[in-house]
N, C-alpha and C positions, 0 to 999 in steps of 0.2 A: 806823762801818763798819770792820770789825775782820779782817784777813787772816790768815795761821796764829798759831795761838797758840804760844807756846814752855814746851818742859817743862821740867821739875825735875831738876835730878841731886842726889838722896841723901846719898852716901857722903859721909861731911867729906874721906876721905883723897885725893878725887877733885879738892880745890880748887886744889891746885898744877896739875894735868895741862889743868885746865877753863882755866884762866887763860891758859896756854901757848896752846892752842888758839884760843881764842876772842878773845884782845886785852884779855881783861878784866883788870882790874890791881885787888890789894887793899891799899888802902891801910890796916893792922887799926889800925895806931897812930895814925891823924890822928883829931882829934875836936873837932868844932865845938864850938864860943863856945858853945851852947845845949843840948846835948845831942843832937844832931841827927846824923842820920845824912848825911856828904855825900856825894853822888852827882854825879860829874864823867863828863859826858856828851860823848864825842868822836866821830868821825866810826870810828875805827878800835878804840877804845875805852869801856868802861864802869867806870869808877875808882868803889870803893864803902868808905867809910872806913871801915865798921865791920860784920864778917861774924857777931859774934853780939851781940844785945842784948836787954835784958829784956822781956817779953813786953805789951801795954799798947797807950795809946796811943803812937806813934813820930812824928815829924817828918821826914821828909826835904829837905834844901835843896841843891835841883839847880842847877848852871850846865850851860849848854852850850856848851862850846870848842870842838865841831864848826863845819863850814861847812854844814851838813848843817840842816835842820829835826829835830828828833829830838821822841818820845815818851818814857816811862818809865811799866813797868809794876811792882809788885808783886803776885806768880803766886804760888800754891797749887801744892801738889805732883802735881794734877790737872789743873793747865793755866788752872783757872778764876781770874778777874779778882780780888784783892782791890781794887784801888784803881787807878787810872790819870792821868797827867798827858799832854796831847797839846799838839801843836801850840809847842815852847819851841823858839825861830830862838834862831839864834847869838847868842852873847854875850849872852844872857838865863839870870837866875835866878830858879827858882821857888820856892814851896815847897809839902805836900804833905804832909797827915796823914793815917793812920791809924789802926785800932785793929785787933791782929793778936793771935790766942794764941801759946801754945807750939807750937812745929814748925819746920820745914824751909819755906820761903821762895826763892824766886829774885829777884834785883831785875834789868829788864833792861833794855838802852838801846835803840832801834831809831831810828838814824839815818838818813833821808829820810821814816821810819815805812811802810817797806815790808821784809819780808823776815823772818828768824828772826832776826834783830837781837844786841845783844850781850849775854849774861850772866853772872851771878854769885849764886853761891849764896849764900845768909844763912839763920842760926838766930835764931827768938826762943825765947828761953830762961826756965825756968819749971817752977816745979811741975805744971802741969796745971789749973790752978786760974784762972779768970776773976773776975776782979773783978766784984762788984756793980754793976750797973748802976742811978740814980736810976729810981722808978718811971717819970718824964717822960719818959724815954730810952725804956726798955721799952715804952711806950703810945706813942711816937711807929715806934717799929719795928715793932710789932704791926700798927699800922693802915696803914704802908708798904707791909708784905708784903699784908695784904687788897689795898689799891688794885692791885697790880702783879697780881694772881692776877686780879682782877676785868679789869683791862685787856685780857690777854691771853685771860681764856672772854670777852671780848665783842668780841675779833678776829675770832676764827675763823669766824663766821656772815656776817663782814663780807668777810675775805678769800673766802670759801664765794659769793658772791655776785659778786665780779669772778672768779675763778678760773671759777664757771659759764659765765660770757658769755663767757670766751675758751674754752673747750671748744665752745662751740655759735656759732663764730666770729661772735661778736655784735661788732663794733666800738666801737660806739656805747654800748653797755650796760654793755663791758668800761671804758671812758673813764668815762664817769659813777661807775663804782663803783670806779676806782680810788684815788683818792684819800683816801675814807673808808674804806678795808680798809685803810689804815696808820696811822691816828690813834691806834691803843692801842699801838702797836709806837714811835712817835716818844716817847709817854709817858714810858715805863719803858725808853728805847733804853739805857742801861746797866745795868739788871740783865740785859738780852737778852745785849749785848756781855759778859758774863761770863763766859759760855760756850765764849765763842772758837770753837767749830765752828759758830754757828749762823748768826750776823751775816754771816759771808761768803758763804752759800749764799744767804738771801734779801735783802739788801740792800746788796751789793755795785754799783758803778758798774763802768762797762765798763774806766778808767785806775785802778782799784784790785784787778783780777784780780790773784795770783800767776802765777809761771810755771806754765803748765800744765793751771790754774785753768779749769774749765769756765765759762761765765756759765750764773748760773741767777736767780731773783729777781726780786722788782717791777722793778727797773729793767731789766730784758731784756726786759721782758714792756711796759713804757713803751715801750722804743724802739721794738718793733712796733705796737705802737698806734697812737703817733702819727707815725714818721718813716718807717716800713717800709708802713705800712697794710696790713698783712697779717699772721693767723692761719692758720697751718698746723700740720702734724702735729708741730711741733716744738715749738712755742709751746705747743700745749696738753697737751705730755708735762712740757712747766715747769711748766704750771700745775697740774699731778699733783705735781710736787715741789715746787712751791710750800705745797700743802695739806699734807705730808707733814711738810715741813720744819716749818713753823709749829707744827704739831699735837704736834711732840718739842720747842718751844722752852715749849710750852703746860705740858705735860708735868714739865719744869725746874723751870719757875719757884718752886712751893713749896721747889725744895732749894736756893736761892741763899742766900749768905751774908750777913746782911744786918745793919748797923750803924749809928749814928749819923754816922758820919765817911762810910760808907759812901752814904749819904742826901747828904749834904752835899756829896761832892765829884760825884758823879751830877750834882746840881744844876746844878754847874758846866760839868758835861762837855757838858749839857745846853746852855747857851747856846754851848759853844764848837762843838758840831754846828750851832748858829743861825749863828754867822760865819765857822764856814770854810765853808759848805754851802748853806747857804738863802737867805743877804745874797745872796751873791756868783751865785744862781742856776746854781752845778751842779748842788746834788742833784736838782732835777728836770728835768731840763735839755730834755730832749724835751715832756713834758707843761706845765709853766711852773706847776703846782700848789706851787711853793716854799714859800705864805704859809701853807699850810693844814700844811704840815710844823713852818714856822716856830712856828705858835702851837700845837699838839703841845706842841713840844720846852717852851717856856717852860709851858705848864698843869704838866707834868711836873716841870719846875723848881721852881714855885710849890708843888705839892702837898709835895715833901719839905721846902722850908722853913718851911710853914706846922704841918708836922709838926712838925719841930725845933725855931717859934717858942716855945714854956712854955721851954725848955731855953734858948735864947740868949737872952729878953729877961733871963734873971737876969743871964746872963754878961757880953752888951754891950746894953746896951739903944739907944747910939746908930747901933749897925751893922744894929739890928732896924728901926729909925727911918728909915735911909736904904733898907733894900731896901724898906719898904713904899712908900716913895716912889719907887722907880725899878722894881718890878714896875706899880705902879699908871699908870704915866707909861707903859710899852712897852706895858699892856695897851691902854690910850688909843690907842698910839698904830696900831696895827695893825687895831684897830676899825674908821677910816676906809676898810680896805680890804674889810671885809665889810657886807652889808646889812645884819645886825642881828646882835645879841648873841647869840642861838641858834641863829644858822645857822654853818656851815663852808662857806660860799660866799663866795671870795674871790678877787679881780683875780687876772688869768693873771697871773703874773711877770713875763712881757714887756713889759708894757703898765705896767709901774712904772720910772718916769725913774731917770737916776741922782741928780737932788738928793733923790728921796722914796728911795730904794737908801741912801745915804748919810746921810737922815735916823733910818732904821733900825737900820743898823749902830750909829750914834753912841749911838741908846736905847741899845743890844743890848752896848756898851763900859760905856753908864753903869753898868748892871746888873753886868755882870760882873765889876766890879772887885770890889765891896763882896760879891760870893755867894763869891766867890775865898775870903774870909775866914770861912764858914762854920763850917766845919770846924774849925778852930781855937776858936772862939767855944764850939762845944759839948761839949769836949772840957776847957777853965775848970777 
């Protein structure tokens, strides 16, 4: 769930005035033990050791000296997502590969991960010229972009069907169909969130609005369902922009930029939308339809590593070894909550204690450490 996105400033001669302005400090001369780019993440600050480097895969190795929970994006001169790290509290480091051409770059911090946050321009530097990609990489990218394209034409019919029932203030009809008008959007929720204009319109929560920030989106349209119990002429002028919105995210999705690294750390972002959101029952919070987002998010996960897997068993084949083992384990384990393996009908959230909440999350950690590593694995 992605709030404004932050643009690109151009000019080089603009990075002394940018820096002044914004808190962002460049550190050009510090350079990590590894070739890595470090990114010192502060409450008031976004310290970036290195504003140009060669074009490839990059590393980045974040701390956060904030007191602040902070994110870190790397943006296109368009505003759209290369890669993203969320969710790093204080006095944690991360790290954070991608694969980036020649161009103009912003890296930027956003401290409590609300607001226009802090940045700093970066060049990758380069002839123009892309490295070769193994064919395994290119056929794992290829069939990425299908499944994301597929996901999103087999939304639309889906959203088209709750979107109806609240036009013809159907309650009942609108509740039933909402949950499965989101299963292809939880899929692929970071090539969506790439876009940066689109995630905040339809999938925003009511404590993640911007200043000013209209509510519009499933969850507006949830909390009339179930806590307002009411459809009015307002709800269903959303549910007109709900159909609008989705229909330009439809739209999108062949133009997204789409990589190996780029697969991998999705994956990740993937499970970490599972535990700040779905464990912990905000994201659905009115309707209690959590699980059915939950296991969304993790097919989504699964489908790009399973993509990526030719590529990483060569690289690490013990880190291939343990995610089949901890996908297989959280699949198991969330099975218990639905009646069978083909259905998407699963326990209202509410009705899950906290030792089964807790026994979730723990999967949801198991997993996440070792997809963490992904990215890295494939890039060997």
């Amino acid at each position: 769930m992605r709030p404004v996105r932050l643009s690109v400033v151009t000019a080089a001669a603009t990075v002394a005035a940018l820096t002044a302005v914004t808190g962002c400090a460049d550190k050009s001369d510090a350079k990590g033990d590894n070739g890595a780019i470090e990114v010192v993440a502060k409450d008031d600050a976004c310290e970036v050791s290195k504003k140009e480097f060669p074009a490839g895969h990059i590393q980045l190795d974040i701390e956060n000296k904030g007191a602040k929970v902070t994110e870190v994006y790397i943006l296109f001169p368009d505003d759209r997502i290369v890669t993203e790290l969320e969710n790093i509290g204080p006095g944690l480091k991360r790290e954070l590969t991608a694969e980036v051409k020649p161009g103009d770059y912003e890296i930027a911090c956003k401290p409590g991960m609300k607001g226009d946050g802090i940045r700093q321009k970066v060049k990758a530097t380069g002839d123009g010229k892309v490295a070769k990609r193994s064919p395994e990489k290119d056929a794992a990218v290829a069939a990425y972009r299908t499944y994301v394209q597929q996901q999103a034409d087999e939304t639309l019919p889906k959203v088209k069907v709750f979107t109806d029932a609240v036009r013809k203030g159907d309650i009942e009809a609108a509740k039933k169909a909402y949950a499965d008008s989101r299963i292809g959007w939880e899929r692929t929720e970071p090539v969506a969130e790439s876009f940066g204009d689109i995630d905040p319109k339809v999938d925003v929560r009511e404590d993640g609005l911007e200043k000013g920030q209209k509510w519009t989106g499933w969850h507006r349209l949830e909390k009339a369902l179930w806590q307002d119990k009411k459809l009015g002429a307002e709800e269903k002028a959303i549910a007109d922009t709900l159909d609008a919105d989705l229909a330009a995210w439809v739209d999108k999705v062949g133009t997204a930029e789409l990589t190996p690294t780029f697969m991998a750390n999705g994956a990740k972002e993937l499970l970490d939308e599972v535990a700040t959101g779905k464990v912990t029952g905000e994201e659905e919070r009115y309707s209690h339809t959590d699980l059915v987002d939950f296991k969304a998010n993790v097919e989504g996960a699964q489908k790009s590593y399973e993509l990526l897997k030719p590529v990483a068993s060569k690289n690490d084949p013990k880190l291939v070894a343990e995610l089949d083992k901890q996908f297989a384990a959280l699949n198991t384990l969330l099975d218990k909550y639905r009646e069978d393996k083909s259905s998407y009908e699963f326990t209202s959230y509410d009705k899950v204690g906290k030792a089964d909440r807790k026994e979730l999350s723990d999967a949801v950690n198991a997993l996440a450490e070792p997809l963490s590593k992904l990215a890295a694995a494939v890039v060997k």
